[in-house]
C-alpha positions in Angstrom: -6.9 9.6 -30.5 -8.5 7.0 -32.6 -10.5 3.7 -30.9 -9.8 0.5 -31.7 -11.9 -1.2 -33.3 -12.3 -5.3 -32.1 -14.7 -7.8 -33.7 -17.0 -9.7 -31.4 -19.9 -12.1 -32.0 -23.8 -10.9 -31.7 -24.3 -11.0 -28.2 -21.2 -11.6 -26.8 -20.9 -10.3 -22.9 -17.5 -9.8 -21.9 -16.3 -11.7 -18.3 -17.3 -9.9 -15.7 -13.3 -9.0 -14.2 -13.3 -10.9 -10.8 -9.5 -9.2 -10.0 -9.5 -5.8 -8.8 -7.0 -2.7 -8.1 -3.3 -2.5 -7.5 -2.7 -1.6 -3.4 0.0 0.0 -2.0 1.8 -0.9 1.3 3.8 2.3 2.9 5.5 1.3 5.9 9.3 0.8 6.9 8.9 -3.1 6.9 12.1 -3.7 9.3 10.2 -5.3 12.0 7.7 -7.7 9.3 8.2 -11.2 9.4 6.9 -14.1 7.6 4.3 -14.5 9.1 3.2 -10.6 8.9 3.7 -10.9 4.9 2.3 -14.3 4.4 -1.1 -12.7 6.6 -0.9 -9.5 3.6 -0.5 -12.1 1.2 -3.6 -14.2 2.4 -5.8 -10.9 3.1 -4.8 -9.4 -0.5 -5.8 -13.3 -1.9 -9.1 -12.9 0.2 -9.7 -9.3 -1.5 -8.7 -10.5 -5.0 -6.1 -7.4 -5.5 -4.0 -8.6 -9.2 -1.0 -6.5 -7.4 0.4 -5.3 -4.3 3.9 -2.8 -4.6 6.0 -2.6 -1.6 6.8 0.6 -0.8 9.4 1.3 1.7 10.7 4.2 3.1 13.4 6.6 3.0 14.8 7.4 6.4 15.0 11.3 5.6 11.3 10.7 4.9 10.4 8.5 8.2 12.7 11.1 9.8 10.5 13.8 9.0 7.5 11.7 9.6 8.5 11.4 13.3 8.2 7.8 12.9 10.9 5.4 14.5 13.3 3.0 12.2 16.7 1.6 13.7 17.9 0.2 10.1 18.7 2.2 7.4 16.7 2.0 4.0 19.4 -0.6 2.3 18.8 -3.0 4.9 15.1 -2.7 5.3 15.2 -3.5 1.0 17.1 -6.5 1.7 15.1 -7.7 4.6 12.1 -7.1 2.0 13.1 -8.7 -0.6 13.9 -11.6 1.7 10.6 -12.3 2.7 9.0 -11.8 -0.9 11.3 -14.4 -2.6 9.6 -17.0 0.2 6.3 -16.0 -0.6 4.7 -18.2 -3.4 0.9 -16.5 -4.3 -0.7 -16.0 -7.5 -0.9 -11.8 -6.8 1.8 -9.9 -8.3 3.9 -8.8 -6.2 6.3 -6.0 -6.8 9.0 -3.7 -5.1 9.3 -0.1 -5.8 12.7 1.6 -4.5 12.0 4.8 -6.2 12.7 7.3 -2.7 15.9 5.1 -2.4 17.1 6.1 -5.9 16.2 9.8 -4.5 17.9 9.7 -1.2 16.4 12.4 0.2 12.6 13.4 1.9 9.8 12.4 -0.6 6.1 13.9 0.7 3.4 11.2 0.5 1.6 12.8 -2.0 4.6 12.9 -4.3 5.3 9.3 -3.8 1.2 8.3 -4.1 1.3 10.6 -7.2 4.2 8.3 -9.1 2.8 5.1 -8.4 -0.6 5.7 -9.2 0.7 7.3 -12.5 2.6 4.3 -14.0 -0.4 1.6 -12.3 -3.8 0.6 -13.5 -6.7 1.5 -11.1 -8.4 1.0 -9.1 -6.0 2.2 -6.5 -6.0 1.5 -2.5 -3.7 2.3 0.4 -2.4 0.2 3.0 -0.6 1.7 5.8 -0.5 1.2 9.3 -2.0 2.5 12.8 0.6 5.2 12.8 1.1 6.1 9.2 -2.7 6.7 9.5 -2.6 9.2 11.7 0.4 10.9 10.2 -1.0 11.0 7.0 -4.5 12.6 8.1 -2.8 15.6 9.1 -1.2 16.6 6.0 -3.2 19.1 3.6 -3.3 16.7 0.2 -5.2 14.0 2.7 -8.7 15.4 1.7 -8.0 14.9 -2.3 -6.2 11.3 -1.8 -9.2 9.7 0.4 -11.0 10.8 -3.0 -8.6 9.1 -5.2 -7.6 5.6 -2.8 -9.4 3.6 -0.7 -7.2 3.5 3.1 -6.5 0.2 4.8 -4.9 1.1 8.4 -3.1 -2.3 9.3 -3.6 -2.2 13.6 -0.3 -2.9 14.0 1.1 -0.4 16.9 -2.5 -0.9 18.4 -2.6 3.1 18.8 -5.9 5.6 18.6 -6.8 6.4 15.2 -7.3 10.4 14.7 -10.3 12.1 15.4 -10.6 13.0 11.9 -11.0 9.7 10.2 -14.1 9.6 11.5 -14.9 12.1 9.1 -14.0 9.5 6.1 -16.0 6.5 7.7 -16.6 5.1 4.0 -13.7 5.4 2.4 -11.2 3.5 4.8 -11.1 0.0 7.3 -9.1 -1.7 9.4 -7.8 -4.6 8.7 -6.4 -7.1 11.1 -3.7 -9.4 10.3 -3.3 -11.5 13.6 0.2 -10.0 14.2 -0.2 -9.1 17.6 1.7 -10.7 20.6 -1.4 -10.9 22.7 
């Protein structure tokens, strides 16, 4: 493949890029209010991300995950979407409903694999408390902690796995002040 060639003047320095990374939010998203997406928005602001996608589950997928959802994945989209069209932020903000197009039980690698493919880098992964621990226990965790950096949202306020610990540099907490405390 050939380079482009682009003319510059002597001694030009390009702009050092102050924007950085896509992230991806996994989570179900039925029980987010405005408040919870307007605290992402302001902590994605704060980390100067040029675009957050919106990932939310299928319920085969959630299903086999072991983790809890009372509305089905139609309704969690339009709840979603909802709360994006009130957000007004300078980050992009997009909505990917691939697993609903595929109805059925889509791994998290499979799912981290698409979106990272058709995004620029850097790449980083939000997910909550729960997800976290979910997610630690499958086999492809070990190569993804390579590729993404994990955000673990304390939203259910439970224990983080044991083996985290293992990947102290490569994932945080973040706090959104969405607890009832």
């Amino acid at each position: 493949m050939a380079r482009e060639q682009i003319k510059v003047p002597f001694g030009y320095e390009p702009p050092a890029q102050t924007r950085k990374g896509t992230v991806f939010v996994f989570e179900t998203f039925e029980d987010w209010t405005a408040s919870d997406m307007n605290a992402f928005i302001k902590w994605a602001e704060e980390r100067k991300f040029v675009r957050a996608i919106f990932y939310p589950q299928h319920e085969e997928t959630l299903r086999r995950m072991e983790i809890p959802s009372k509305e089905p994945y139609y309704a969690r989209v339009k709840h979603l979407e909802a709360l994006l069209r009130q957000t007004t932020t300078t980050l992009q903000l997009d909505l990917d409903t691939w697993e609903g197009k595929r109805k059925k039980y889509t791994p998290i690698d499979t799912s981290l694999n698409f979106l990272t493919d058709k995004t620029p880098g850097p790449h980083f992964l939000c997910i909550s408390d729960r997800y976290a621990n979910q997610f630690i226990t499958y086999p492809s965790f070990k190569e993804w902690i390579k590729k993404v950096r994990l955000f673990i949202i304390n939203q259910f306020h439970v224990p983080l796995h044991g083996k985290l610990n293992d990947y102290a540099e490569r994932w945080e907490t973040v706090d959104l002040g969405n607890d009832d405390a």
